[in-house]
GUMARGU-490958 format. One record per residue: residue number from 1; residue in one letter; y, z, x of N, C-alpha, C in turn. Coordinates in nm, 4 decimals, padded with zeros to 6 digits, always signed. Layout:
N
R pos code     n_c2     n_c3     n_c1    ca_c2    ca_c3    ca_c1     c_c2     c_c3     c_c1
R NUM    A        Y        Z        X        Y        Z        X        Y        Z        X
...
***
This chain:
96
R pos code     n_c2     n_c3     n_c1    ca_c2    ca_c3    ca_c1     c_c2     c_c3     c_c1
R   1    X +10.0990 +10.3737 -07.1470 +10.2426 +10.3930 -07.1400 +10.2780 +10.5419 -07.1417
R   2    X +10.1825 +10.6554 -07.1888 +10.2451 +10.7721 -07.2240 +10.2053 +10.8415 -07.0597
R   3    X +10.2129 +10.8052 -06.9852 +10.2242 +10.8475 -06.8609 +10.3886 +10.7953 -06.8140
R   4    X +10.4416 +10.7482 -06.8395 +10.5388 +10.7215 -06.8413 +10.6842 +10.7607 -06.9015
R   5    X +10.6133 +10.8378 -06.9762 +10.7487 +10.9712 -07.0758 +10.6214 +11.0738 -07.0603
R   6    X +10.7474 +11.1766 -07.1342 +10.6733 +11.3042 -07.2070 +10.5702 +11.3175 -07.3031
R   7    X +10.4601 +11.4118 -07.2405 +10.3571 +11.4259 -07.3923 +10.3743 +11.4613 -07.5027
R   8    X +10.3255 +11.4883 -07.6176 +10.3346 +11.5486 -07.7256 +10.3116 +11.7528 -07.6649
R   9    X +10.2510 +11.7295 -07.5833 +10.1833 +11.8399 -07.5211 +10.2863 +11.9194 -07.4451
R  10    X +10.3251 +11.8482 -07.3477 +10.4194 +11.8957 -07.2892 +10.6066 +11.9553 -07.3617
R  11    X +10.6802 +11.8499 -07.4734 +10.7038 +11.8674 -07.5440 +10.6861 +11.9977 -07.5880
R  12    X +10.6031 +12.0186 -07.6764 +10.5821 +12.1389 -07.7321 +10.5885 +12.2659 -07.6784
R  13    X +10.5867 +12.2445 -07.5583 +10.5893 +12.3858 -07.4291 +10.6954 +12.3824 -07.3606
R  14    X +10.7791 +12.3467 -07.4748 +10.9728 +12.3548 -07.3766 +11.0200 +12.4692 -07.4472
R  15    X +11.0854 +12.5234 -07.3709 +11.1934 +12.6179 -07.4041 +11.2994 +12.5994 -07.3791
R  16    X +11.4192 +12.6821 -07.4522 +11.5241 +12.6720 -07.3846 +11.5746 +12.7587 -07.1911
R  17    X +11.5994 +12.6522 -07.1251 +11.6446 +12.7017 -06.9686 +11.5345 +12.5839 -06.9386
R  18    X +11.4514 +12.5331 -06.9703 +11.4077 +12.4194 -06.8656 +11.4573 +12.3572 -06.8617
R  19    X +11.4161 +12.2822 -06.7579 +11.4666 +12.1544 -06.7090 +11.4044 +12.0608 -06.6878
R  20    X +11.4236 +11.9113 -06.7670 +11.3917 +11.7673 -06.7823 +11.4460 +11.6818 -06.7040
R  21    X +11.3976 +11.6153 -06.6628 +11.4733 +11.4482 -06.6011 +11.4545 +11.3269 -06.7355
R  22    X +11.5840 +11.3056 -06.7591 +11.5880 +11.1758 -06.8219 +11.5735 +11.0257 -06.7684
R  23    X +11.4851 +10.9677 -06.8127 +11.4393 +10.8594 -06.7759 +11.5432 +10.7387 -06.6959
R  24    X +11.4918 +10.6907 -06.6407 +11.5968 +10.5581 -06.6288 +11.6070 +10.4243 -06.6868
R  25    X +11.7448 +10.3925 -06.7153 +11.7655 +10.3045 -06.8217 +11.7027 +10.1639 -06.8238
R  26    X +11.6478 +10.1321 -06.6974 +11.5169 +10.0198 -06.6788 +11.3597 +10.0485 -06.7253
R  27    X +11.3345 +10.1606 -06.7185 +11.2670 +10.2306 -06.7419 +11.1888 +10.2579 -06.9122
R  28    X +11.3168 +10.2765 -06.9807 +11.3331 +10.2527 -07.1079 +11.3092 +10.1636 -07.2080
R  29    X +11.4026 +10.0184 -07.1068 +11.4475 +09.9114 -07.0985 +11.3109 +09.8211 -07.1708
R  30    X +11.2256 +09.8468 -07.0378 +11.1169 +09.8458 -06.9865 +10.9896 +09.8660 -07.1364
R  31    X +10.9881 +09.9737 -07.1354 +10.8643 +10.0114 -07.3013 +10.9593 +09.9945 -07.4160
R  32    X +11.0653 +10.0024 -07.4071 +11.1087 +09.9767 -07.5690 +11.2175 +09.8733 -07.5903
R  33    X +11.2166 +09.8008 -07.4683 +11.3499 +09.6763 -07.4869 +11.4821 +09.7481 -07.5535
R  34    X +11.5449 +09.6843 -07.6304 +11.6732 +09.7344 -07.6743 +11.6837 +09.8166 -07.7635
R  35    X +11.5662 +09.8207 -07.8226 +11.5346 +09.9215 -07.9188 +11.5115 +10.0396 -07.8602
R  36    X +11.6042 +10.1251 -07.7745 +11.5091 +10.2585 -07.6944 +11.4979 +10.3489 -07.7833
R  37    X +11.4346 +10.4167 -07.7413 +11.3495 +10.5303 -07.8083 +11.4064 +10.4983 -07.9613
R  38    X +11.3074 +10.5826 -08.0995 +11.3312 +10.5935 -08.1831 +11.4225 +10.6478 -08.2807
R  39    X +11.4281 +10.7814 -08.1547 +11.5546 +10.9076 -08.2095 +11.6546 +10.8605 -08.2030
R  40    X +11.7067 +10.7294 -08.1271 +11.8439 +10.7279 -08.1218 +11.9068 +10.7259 -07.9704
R  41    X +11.9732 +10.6153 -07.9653 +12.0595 +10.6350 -07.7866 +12.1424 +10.6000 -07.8034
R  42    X +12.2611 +10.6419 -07.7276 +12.4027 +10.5741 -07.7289 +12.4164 +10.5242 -07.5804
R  43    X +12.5530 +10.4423 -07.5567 +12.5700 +10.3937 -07.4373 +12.6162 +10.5057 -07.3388
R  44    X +12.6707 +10.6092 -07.3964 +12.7699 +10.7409 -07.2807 +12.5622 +10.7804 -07.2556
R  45    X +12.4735 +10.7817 -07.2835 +12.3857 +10.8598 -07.2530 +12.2839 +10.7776 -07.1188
R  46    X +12.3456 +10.6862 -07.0798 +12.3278 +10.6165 -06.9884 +12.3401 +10.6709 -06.8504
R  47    X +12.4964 +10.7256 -06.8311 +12.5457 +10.7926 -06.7196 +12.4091 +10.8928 -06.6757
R  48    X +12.3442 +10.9694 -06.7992 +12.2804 +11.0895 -06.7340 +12.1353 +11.0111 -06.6917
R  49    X +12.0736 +10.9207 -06.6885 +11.9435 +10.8410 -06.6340 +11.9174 +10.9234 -06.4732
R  50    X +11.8277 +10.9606 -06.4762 +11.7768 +11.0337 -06.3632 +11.8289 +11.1297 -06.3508
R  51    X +11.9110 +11.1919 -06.4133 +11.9600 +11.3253 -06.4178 +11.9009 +11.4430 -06.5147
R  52    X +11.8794 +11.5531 -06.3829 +11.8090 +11.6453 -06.5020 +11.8852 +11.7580 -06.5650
R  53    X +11.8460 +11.7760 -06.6919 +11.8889 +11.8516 -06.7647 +11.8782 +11.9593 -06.8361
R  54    X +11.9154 +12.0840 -06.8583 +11.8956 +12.1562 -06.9097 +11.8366 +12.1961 -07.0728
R  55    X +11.7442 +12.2242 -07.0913 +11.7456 +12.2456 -07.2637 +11.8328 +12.3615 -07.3134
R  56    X +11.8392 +12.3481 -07.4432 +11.9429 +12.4376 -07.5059 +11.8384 +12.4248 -07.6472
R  57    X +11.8037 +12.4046 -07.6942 +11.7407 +12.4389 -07.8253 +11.6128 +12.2766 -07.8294
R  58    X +11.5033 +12.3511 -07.8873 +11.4039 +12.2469 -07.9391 +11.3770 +12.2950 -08.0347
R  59    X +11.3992 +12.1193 -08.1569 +11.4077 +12.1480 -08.2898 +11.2532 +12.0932 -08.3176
R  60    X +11.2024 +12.1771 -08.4228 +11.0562 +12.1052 -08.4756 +11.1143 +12.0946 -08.5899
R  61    X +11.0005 +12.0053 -08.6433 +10.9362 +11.9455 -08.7524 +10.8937 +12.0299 -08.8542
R  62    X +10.8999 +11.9781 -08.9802 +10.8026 +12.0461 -09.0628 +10.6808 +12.1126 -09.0880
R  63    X +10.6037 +12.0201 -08.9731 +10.4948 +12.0262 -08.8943 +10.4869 +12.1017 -08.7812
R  64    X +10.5935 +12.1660 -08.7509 +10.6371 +12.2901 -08.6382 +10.5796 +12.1906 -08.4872
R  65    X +10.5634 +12.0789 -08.5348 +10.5757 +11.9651 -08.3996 +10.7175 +11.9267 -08.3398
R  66    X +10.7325 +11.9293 -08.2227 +10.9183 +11.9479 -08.2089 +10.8807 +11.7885 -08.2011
R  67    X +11.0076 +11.7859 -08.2113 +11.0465 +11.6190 -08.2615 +11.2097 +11.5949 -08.2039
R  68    X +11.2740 +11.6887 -08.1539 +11.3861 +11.6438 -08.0275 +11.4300 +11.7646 -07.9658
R  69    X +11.4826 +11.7719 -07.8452 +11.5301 +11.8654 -07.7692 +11.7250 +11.8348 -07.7494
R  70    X +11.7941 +11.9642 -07.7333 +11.9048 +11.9427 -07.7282 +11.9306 +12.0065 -07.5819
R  71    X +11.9868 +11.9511 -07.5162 +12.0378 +11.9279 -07.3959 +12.2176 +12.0552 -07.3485
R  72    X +12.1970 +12.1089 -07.3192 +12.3253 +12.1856 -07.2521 +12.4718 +12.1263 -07.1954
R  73    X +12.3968 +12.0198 -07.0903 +12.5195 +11.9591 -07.0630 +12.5912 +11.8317 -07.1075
R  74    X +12.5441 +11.7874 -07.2495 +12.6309 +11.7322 -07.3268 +12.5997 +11.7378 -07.4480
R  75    X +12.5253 +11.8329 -07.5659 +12.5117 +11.8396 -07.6474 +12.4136 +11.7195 -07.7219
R  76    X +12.3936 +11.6520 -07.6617 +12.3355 +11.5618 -07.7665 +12.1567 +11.5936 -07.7629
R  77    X +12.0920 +11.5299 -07.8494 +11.9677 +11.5651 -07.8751 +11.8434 +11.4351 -07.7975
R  78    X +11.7627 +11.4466 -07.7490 +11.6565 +11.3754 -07.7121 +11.5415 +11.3986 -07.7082
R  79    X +11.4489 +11.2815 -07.7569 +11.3421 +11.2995 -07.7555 +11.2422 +11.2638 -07.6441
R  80    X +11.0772 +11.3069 -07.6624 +11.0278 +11.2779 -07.5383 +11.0116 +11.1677 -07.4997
R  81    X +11.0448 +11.0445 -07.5430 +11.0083 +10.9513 -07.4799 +11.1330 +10.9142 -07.3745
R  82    X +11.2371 +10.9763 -07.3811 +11.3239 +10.9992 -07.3063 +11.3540 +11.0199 -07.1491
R  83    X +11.2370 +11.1537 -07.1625 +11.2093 +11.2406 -07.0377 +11.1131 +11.1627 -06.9913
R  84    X +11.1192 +11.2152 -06.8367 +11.0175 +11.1922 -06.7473 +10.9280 +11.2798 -06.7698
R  85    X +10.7579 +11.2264 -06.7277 +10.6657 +11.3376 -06.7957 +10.6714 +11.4670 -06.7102
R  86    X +10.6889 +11.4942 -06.6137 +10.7085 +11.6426 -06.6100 +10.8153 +11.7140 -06.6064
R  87    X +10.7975 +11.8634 -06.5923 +10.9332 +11.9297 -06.6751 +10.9555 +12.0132 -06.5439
R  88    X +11.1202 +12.0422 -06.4813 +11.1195 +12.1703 -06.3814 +11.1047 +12.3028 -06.3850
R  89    X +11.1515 +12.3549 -06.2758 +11.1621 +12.5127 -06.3396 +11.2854 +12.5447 -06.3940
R  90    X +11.2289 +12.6709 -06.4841 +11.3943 +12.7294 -06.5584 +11.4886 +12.7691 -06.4165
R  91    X +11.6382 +12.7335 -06.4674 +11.7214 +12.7940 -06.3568 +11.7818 +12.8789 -06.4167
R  92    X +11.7999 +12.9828 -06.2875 +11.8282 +13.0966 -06.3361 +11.9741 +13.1182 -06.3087
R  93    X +12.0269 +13.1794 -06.4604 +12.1562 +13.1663 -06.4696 +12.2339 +13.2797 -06.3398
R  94    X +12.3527 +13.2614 -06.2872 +12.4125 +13.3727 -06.2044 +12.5852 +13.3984 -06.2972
R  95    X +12.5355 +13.3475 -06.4085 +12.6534 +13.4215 -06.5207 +12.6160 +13.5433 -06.5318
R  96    X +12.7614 +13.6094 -06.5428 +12.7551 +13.7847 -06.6128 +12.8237 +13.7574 -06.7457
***
């Protein structure tokens, strides 16, 4: 199944400015039935399924193992089983 989300590995080698694709909600559906992921899902987090997203902060663990990523374009936090297993490139901002 872990071909199917994010590694622990990969995970750990996020920064903020990459970019993730969030899984799709069959997808999910699919390895964790209604129970999705562990961290937590709401129904508004549905809309973004196949949409990729920006990071904005990855929080670790005690264990300096990150354990969720927070997202730019709606604030909320996700974990890897979330994401699709690979990650894009950073985009580069054209803010001054």
């Amino acid at each position: 199944m872990h071909d199917t989300y994010m590694s622990k590995e990969t995970i750990a080698s996020l920064k903020p400015g990459d970019r993730v694709t969030v899984r799709m909600l069959e997808d999910l559906e699919h390895d964790f039935g209604l129970d999705i992921p562990p961290c937590g899902w709401n129904d508004d987090m549905s809309e973004y399924c196949g949409e990729t997203l920006t990071i904005a902060t990855v929080y670790r663990g005690q264990d300096e193992e990150p354990t969720v990523v927070k997202v730019e374009e709606n604030g909320w936090s996700y974990c890897r089983e979330m994401f699709e297993p690979h990650v894009s490139a950073p985009t580069i901002s054209t803010k001054k």
